[in-house]
C-alpha positions in Angstrom: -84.4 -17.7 -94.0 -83.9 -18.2 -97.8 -87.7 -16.8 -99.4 -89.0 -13.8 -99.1 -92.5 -14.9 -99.0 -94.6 -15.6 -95.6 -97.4 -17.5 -94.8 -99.5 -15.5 -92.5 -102.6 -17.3 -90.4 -105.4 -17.3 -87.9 -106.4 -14.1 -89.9 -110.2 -13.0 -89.6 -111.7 -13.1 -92.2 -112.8 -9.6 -92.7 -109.0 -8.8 -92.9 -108.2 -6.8 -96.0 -104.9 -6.8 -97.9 -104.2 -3.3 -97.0 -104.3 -3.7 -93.5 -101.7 -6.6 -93.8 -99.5 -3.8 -96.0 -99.7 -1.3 -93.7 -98.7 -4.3 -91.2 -95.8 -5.4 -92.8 -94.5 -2.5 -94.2 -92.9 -1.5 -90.7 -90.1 -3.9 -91.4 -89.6 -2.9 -94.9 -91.0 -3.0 -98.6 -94.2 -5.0 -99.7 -94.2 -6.5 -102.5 -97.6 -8.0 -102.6 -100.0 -9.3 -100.4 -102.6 -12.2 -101.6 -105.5 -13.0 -98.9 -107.2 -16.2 -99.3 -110.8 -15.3 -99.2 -112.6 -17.2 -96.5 -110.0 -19.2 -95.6 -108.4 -17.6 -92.6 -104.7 -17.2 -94.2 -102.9 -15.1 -96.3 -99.4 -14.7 -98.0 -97.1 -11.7 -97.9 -93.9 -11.1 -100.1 -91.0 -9.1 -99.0 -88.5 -7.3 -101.0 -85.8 -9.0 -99.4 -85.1 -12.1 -97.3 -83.8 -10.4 -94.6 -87.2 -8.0 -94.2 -89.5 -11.1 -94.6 -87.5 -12.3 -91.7 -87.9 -9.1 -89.7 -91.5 -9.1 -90.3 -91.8 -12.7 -88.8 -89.7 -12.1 -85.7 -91.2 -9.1 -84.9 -95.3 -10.5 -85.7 -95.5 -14.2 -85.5 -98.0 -14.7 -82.6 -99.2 -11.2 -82.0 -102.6 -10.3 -81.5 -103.9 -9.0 -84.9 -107.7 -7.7 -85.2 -108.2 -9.6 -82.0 -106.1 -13.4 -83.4 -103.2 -14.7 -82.6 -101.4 -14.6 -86.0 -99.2 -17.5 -86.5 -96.4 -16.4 -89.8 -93.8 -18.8 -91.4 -91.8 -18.7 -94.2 -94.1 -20.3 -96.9 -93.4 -23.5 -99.1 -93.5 -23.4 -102.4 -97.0 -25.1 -104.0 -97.3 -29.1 -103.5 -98.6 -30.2 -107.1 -102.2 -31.9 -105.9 -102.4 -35.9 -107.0 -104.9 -37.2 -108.5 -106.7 -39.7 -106.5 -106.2 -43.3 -108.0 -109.6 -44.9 -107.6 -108.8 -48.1 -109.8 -110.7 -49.6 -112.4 -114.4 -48.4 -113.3 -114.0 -45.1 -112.1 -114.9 -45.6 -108.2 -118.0 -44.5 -106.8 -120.9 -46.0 -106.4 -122.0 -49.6 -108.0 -124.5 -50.5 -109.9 -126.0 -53.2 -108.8 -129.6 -54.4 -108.8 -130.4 -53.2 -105.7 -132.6 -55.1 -103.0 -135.5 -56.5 -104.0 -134.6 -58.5 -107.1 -135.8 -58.8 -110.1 -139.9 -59.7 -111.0 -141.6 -62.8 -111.4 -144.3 -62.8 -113.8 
């Protein structure tokens, strides 16, 4: 394992980052600990690679506040793409709609 960062999932969402410290820290020194509010996951950081991967041998896919958690070594940040939607902008048209136009 090269990072010293770990994605950490199928949390509950009443989780706090405090309990994940207090987790962690049996396999060595927290850096930080970022929960992602409503979302289930989380991310630790480790002082050292060889602790992050301590903490995963030792907790990926133990039961945590009643989940399995499921921990990996986390990827670095894809850069989101925008969504090409062509000419005009997408979306709807504006068209005339049914029922034509009037006659007078």
């Amino acid at each position: 394992m090269e990072g010293k960062r770990l994605y950490v999932g199928n949390l509950t969402y009443s989780v706090k980052e405090d309990q994940l410290k207090d987790l962690f820290s049996q396999y060595g020194e927290v850096v930080s600990v970022k929960i992602i509010e409503q979302k289930g996951f989380g991310f630790v950081e480790m002082a050292t690679s060889e602790e992050a991967q301590a903490a995963m041998d030792a907790l990926n896919k133990t039961v945590f506040e009643g989940r399995t958690m499921r921990i990996d070594e986390a990827r670095p940040m894809q850069p989101r793409r925008e969504f090409d939607r062509g000419p005009g902008g997408g979306g709807y048209g504006r068209g005339r709609g049914h029922g034509g136009g009037r006659n007078y």
